[in-house]
N, C-alpha and C positions, 0 to 999 in steps of 0.2 A: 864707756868706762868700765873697768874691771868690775867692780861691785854692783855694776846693774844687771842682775841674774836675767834671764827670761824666765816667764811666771810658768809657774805648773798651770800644765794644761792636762789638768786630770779630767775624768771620764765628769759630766752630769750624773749621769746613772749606772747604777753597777745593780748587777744581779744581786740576790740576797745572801744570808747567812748562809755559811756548811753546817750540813747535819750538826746538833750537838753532839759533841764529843762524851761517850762514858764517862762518867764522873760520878763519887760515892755522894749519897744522900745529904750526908750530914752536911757536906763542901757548900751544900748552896742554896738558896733561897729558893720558894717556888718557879721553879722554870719561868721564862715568860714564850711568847709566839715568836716567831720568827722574823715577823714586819716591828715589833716593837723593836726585838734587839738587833736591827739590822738600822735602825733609827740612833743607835747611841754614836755608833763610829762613825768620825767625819771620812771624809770622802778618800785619804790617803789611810788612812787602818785599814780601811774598809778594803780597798786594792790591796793590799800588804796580806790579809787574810786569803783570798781568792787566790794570788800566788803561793799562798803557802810559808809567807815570812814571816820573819818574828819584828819586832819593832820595841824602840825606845816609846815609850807611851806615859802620858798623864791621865788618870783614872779617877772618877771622880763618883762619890759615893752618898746615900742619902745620909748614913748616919755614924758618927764615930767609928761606934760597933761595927759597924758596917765595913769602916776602913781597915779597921785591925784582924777581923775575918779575913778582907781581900791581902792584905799581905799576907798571910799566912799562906790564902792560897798560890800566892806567886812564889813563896818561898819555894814550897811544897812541892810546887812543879818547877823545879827548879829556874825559875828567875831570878829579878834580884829588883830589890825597893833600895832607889837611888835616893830618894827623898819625898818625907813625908810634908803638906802642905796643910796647916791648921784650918785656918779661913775658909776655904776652898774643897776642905775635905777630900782631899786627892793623894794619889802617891803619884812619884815619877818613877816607873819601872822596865824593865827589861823583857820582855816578852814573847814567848814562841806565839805561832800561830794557833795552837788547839789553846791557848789559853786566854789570848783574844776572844775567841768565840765562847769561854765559858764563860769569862768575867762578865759579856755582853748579855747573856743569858739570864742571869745574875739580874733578881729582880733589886739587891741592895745597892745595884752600879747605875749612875745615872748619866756617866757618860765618856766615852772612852776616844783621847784625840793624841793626834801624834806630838811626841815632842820637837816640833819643828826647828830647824837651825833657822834663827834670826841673821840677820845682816844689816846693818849701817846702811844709810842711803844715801852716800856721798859719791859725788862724779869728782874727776880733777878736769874739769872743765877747761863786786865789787863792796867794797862796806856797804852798811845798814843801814845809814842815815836819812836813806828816804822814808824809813818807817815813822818820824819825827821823835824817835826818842830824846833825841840833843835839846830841840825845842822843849820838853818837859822839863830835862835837864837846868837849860838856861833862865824857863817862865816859871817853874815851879820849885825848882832845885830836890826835885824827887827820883832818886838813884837808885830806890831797891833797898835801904837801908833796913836791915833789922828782918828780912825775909828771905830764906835760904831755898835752893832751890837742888831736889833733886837732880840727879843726870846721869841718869843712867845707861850703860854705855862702856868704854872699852877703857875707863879709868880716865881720870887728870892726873897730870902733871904739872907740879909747883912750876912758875913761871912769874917773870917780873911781874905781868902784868894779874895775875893773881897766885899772890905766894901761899905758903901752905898754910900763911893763919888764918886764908878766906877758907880754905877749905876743911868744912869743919869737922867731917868725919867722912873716912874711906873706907870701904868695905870688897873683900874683892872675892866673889863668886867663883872665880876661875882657878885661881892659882894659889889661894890662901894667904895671902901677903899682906902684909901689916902698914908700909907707908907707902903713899901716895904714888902712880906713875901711871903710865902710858906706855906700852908697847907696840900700840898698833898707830896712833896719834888723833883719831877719829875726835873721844871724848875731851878731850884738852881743845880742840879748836872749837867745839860747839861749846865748851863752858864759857870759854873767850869772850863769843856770840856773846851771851848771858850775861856775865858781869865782869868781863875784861875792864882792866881799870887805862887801859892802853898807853900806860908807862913808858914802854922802850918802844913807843914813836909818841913822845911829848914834844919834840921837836918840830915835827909834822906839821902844817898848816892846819892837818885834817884830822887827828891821831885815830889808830883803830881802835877806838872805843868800843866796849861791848853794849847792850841796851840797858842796861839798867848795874851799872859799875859799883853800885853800891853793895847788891845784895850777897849771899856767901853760896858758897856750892857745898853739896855732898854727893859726894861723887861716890856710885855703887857699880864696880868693873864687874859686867855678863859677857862682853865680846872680848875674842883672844887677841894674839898678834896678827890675825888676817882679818880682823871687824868681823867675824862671825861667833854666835852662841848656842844655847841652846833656854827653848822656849819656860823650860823648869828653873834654868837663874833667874830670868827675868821673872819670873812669879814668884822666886825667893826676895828677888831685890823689895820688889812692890811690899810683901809682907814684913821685912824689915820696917819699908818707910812708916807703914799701918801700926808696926810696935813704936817707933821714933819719933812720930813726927812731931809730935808736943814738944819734945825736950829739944828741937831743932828747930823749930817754929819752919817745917817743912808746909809751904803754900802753894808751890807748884812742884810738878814732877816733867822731867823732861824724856821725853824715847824717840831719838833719831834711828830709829829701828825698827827692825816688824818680820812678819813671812807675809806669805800668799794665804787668802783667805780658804780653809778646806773645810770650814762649815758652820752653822747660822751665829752669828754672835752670843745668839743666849744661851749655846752651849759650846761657845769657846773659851777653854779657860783661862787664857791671856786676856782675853775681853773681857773677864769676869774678874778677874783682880786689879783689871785697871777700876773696874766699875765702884768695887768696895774701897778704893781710895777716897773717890770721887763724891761716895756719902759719907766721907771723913771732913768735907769743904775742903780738897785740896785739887786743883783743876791740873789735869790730865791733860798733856801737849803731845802731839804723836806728829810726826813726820807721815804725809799719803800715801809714799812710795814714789819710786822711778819709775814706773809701768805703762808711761802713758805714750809709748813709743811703740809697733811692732818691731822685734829688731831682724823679722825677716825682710821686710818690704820698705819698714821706716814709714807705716803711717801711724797718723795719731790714733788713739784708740780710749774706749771709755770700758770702766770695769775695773781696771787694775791695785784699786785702794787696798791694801796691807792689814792686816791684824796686828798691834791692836788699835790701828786708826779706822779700821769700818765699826768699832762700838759707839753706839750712843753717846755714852760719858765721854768720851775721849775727844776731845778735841782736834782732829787732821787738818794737817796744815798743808799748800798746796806751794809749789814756788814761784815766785816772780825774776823774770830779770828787768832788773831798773839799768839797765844800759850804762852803769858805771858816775852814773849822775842822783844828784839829791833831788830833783823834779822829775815827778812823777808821769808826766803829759805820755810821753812814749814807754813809758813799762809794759810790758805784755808778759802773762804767766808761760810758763814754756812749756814745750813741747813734753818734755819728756816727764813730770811729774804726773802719777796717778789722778784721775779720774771718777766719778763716781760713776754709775751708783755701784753699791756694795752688793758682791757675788750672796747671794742667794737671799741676806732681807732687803736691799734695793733700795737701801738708804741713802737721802741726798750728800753727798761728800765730795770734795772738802767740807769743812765747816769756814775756814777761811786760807787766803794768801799773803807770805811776804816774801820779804826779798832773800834768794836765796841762787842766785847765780854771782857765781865767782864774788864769794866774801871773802876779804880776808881776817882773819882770826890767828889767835896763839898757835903755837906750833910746838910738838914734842920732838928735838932733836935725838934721832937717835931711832927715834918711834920707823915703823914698816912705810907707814905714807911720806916721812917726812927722807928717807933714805931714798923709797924709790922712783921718788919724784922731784927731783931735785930742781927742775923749770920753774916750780910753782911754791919754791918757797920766796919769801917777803922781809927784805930787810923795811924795820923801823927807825935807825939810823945807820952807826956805825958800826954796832956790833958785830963783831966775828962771825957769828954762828946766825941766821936768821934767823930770828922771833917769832917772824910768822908766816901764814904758807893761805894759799889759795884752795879754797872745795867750792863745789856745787851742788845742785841736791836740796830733797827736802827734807836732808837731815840737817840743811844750813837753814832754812826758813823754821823750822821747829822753835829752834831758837830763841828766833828773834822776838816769835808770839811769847814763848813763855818770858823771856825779861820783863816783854810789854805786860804780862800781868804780873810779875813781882813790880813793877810799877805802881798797877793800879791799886794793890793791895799796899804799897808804901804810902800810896794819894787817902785810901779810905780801907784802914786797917778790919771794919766790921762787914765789910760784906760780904757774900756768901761764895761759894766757889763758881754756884753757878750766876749767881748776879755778876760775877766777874766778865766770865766767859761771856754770858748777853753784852755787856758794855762795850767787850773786844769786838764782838760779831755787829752790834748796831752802830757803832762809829765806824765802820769800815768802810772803801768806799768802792763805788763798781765799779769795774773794770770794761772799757767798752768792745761791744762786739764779745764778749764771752760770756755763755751760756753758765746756769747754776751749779752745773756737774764739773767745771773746769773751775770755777773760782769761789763756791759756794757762796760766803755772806758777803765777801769782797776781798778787799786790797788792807792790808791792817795800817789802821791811820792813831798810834800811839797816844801822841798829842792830845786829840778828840777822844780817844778813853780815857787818858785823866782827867782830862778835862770835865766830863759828866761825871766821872767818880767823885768828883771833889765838890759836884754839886749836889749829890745824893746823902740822906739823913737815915744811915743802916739800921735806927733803931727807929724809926716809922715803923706806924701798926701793918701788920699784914692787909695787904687789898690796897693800899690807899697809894696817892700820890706823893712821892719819895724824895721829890724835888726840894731842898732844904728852904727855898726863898720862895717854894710856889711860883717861882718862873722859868717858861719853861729857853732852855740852852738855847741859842744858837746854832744850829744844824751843817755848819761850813766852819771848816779851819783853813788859816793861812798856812802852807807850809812852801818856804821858800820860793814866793812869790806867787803861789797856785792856790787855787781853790779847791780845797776836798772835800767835798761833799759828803755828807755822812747816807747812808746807805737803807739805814734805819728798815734792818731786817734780819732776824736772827733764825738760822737755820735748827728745827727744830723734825729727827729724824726724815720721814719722809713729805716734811713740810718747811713751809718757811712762816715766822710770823712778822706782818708788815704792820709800817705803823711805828706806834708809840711806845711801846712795850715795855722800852727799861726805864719809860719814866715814871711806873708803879712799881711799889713792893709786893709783887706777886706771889703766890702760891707756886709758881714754876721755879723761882727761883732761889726754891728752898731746896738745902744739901741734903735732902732725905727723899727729895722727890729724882726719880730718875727721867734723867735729860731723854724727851723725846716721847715722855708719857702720854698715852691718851687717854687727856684730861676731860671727865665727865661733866664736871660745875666749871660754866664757863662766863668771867668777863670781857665785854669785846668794848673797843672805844678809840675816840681821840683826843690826844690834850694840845692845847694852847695857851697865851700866856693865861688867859682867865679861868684858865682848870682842864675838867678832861668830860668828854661827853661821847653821846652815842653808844650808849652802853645796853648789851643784850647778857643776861643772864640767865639760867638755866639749871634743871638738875641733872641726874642720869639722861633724862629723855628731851633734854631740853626743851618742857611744853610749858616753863616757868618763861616768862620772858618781862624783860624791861627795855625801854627806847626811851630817848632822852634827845634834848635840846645841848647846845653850848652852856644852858643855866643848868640842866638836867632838870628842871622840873616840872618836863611833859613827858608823864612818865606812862605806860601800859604795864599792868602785872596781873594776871591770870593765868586760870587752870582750866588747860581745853581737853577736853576728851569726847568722841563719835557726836555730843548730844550737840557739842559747838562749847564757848567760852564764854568763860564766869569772872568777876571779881573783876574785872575792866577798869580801869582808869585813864580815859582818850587823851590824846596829846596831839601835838602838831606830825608827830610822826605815830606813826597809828598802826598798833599790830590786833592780827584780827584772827582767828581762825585755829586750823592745826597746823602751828609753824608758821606762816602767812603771813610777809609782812609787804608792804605799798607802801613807797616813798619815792625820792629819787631815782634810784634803782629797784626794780620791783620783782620781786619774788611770789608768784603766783604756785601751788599745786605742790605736784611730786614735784622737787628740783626742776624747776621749770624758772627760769628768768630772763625777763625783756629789760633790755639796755643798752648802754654803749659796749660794753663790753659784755656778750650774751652769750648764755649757757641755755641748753634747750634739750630736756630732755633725757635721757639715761646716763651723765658724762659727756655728755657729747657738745664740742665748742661750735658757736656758730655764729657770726656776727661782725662787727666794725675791726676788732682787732682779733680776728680767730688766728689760735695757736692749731695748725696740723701738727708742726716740730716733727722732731727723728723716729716718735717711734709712739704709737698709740696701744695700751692693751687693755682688752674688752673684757665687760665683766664677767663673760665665763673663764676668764684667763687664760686668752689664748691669745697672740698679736695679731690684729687685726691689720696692719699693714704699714709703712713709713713712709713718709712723705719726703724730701728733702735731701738734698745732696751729699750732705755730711750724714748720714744714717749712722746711728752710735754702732760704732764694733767692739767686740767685745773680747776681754783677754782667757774667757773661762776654760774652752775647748780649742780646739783643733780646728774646727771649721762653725763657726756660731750662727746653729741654724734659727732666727731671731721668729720666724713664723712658727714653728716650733714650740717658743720658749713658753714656760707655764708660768704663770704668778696668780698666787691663789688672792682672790676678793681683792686685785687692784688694777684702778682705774685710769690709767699714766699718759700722759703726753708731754714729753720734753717738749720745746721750743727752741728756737734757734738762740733767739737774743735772751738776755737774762732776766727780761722780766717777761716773757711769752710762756707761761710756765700754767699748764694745768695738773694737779698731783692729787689723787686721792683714794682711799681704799674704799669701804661700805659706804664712808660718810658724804662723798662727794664733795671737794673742796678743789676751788677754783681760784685762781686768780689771775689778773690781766695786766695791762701797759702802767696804768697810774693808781687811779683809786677807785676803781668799780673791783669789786672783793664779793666774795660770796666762799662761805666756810663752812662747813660744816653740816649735820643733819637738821636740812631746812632753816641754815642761820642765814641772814642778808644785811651786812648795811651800807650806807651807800657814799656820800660824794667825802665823806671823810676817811682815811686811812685807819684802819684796826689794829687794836690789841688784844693780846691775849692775856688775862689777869690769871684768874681759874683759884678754883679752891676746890676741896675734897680729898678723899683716899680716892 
């Protein structure tokens, strides 16, 4: 399809900074070295300088002062400051090459990144309905009512099926224009998705409903009339929402858009404005990317996830095709959607998948897709003019996740942004034969999120179990005759946490805690209907521990240190030592464990159910070699030399299937088929499935 670019295949590595350029004193702060300031510029500045060009750039600064120095100095040398970015302390500006390297030099610049042109990630390649929103609709009668959702994107246009009093404010980045439209037609079918009331096909047996028809749009146009933008709107739109979103009761933010990742998220500054949404409680929905195809050879390929869906906060979505059917038995995610892990921090990604081949949705007549694709538009009756038109893409699956959380927030108005998100990732369900980099937490099972939402008491104390009846759900929904199984696993950076998780009010799942944290003070457990048990807790060093029964009141809590442990309290499950716990599963020494599913040793899998998977890297970080037919390819370079590749302090072994998964940095963290788990620095528990509670800064 026209809009699926092939991914920059920039260098890994580039030589360093040019000499600093002469520059009068006063211009600039203490010089820095040359490996520092060759550390600010992602990976396309950094080539742009070495050629000798100038580039549109986002520049980001430690401190106001600091900002208004650095335009000066762009001015100066003649550039030009396209816009200034409060939040974020950046300017978006124009830049030759000797001024690149000054600003980099520039000990007040803390990071200098291209302003990349974005792109929509629609294919012109069936409804949503197997995500179970209709079921919510029909068992709960919860529509989204009363929760607006960003969408940002290449504008909406009024349409039967959402006229212009749903949309409740426009804003257009591009072109300055005051009412509502579409020119390119992108934005209007993915609002559609979202809360299409699917009016003009009421006729229909089936109508193209959107997932949540209640809720209202604000739609903020970045992309032109060709679906492309550039990376400084989209970080205008975002700081809009951060000024608005109160007075729009703005809950979720939609971006079927992105670039190629050019360098680590914590200093991307699209990543970074999604992220200060994100501690506003409002959950962040991003499309993975089309990437997951070569389109020299047409193999599948892993790597390709987009900015700003490789952040933490952000939520990437992966696509499915449900074969034009509401039962889900034959769904398989497709080929061509990005993959994880994310170029350079090698974060598990997606976060989850829906349905996003060939939707149909609202259509902008008149709009560039809806002109020059005339096969693929969709009458909903008789009207003259199609209403709606066919995409693909996981700019169509984005979507459908964000309705499904203006849902969950219509089901249980107090929870947090990212209690949200866990509910969507723990009701999901797995997809079979696919690995966690192809479909992260699962298959998004609607339904089964509201469903738990509406179980859950948002004003429980923190730590505690959140379950409003003290019993615990039901773990399967019915969805059109199937069983979907709830997945019960929430992708958390470069882990997953299995188990019971959203059915505590955790410390994780507070809007101020950033998704993916490594969390010091740790609770671990399992609940059932008579509570939740097996719980290990910890401080920084986790040498605090507790272990518990079903009743939890066999408990261990002591303080070990060289001489051995103190303050003991024995139980039926009995922790002994430094770290050291015997049970079921038993953890003996340095990360050493005998079991069914056993770990032996430095990282290293060994036993009943051993994960080799695609691709092992050893603790000096370097790849120790890959196993397996399908060996992950990658989209970063030219030719990706994977024995080569460097990863500082991690421990990795994909697996084939989705739950053969060992993943971990310093800490060592493992996990296998069912429920033999082992997490952490020398944590172990054993025949029950874990959580993660956690508390601290």
């Amino acid at each position: 399809m026209f809009m699926t670019r092939q991914v920059s295949r920039s260098r890994w590595f580039t030589q360093t900074l040019l000499a600093l350029a002469c520059l009068a004193a006063p211009a600039l702060a203490q010089a820095q070295d040359a490996a520092a300031a060759n550390e600010k510029l992602d990976s396309q500045v950094r080539d742009a300088l070495q050629a000798g060009r100038g580039v549109r750039a986002i520049v980001r600064f430690n401190t106001d002062g600091d900002r208004d120095r650095g335009a000066q100095m762009v001015a100066g040398r003649g550039g030009r400051v396209r816009r200034s970015h409060g939040e974020l302390r950046a300017l978006t500006v124009d830049i030759d090459s000797s001024t690149i390297n000054a600003l980099a030099y520039d000990t007040g610049v803390t990071g200098i990144s291209l302003d990349a042109r974005v792109q929509s990630f629609a294919t012109t390649a069936q409804s949503v309905r197997s995500s179970g929103a209709k079921k919510v609709r029909d068992t709960f009668n919860r529509r989204g009512t009363g929760v607006s959702v960003a969408v940002i994107d290449s504008g909406v246009q009024p349409h039967v099926d959402l006229p212009a009093s749903r949309i409740r404010a426009f804003v257009d980045f591009v072109n300055g224009r005051t009412t509502p439209y579409d020119d390119f037609g992108h934005g209007t079918h993915v609002a559609g998705i979202i809360a299409g009331s699917g009016a003009a096909s009421s006729t229909l047996a089936q109508p193209y409903t959107g997932v949540a028809p209640g809720a209202d749009i604000v739609a903020l146009k970045v992309l032109d009339s060709h679906g492309t933008g550039n990376t400084s709107d989209v970080i205008a739109a975002f700081e809009w929402v951060s000024a608005n979103y109160q007075a729009y009761n703005i809950r979720v933010v939609n971006l079927s858009l992105g670039h190629p990742v050019y360098e680590r998220s914590a200093s991307d500054p699209l990543v970074q404005a999604a992220d200060a949404l994100a501690r506003r409680g409002i959950v962040v929905v991003a499309s993975a990317g089309n990437l997951g195809v070569d389109p020299r050879d047409g193999l599948v390929g892993y790597g390709g996830v987009t900015s700003p869906a490789n952040g933490q906060s952000v939520m990437a979505v992966g696509a499915v095709d449900n074969k034009g059917t509401d039962m889900r038995g034959d769904d398989r995610v497709t080929d061509y959607r990005s993959r994880g892990p994310t170029r350079f921090d090698y974060f598990m990604k997606p976060d989850i998948v829906a349905s996003g081949h060939r939707v149909v949705s609202t259509s902008a007549p008149g709009s560039y897709l809806f002109q020059t694709y005339p096969a693929l538009q969709v009458r909903g009756g008789l009207e003259l003019t199609p209403a709606y038109m066919i995409l693909s893409g996981t700019s169509m699956a984005a979507p459908v996740v964000a309705g499904a959380a203006a849902l969950v927030f219509d089901a249980n108005p107090g929870l947090s942004a990212h209690a949200v998100r866990a509910i969507l990732e723990f009701t999901a369900q797995r997809v079979d034969n696919t690995d966690v980099l192809t479909q992260g937490s699962g298959y998004l099972n609607a339904f089964g999120a509201v469903r738990l939402a509406r179980a859950l008491n948002a004003q429980s104390p923190l730590g505690s179990v959140w379950l409003a009846d003290r019993t615990v759900p039901v773990s399967v929904d019915d969805l059109y005759g199937e069983q979907v199984r709830w997945a019960k696993r929430v992708v958390w950076a470069s882990s997953v946490l299995l188990g019971d998780s959203a059915y505590i009010n955790m410390f994780a799942w507070k809007d101020n805690v950033n998704w993916g944290l490594n969390l010091h003070s740790v609770v671990w457990g399992e609940c059932n209907p008579d509570g939740c048990a097996n719980v290990v807790w910890g401080n920084s060093t986790l040498d605090n521990v507790v272990w518990g029964n079903s009743a939890l009141d066999n408990v261990v809590w002591g303080n070990c240190d060289a001489a051995g442990c103190s303050n003991l309290i024995s139980g039926s499950n009995v922790v002994w030592g430094n770290n050291v716990v015997w049970g079921n599963n038993v953890v003996w020494g340095n990360n050493v464990v005998w079991g069914n599913n056993v770990v032996w040793g430095n990282n290293v899998v060994w036993g009943n159910n051993v994960v080799w998977g695609n691709l092992v890297w050893q603790t000096d970080g370097t790849v120790q070699g890959y196993w397996a037919a399908n060996t992950v390819f990658g989209f970063w370079s030219e030719a990706v030399d994977w024995a080569a590749l460097s990863v500082q302090n991690n421990n990795v072994v994909w697996g084939n299937d989705y739950d053969n998964v060992v993943w971990g940095n310093s800490d060592n963290v493992v996990w296998g088929n069912s429920d033999n788990v082992v997490w952490g620095n020398n944590v172990v528990w054993g025949n029950s499935l874990a959580i993660l509670v956690a508390g601290g800064q």
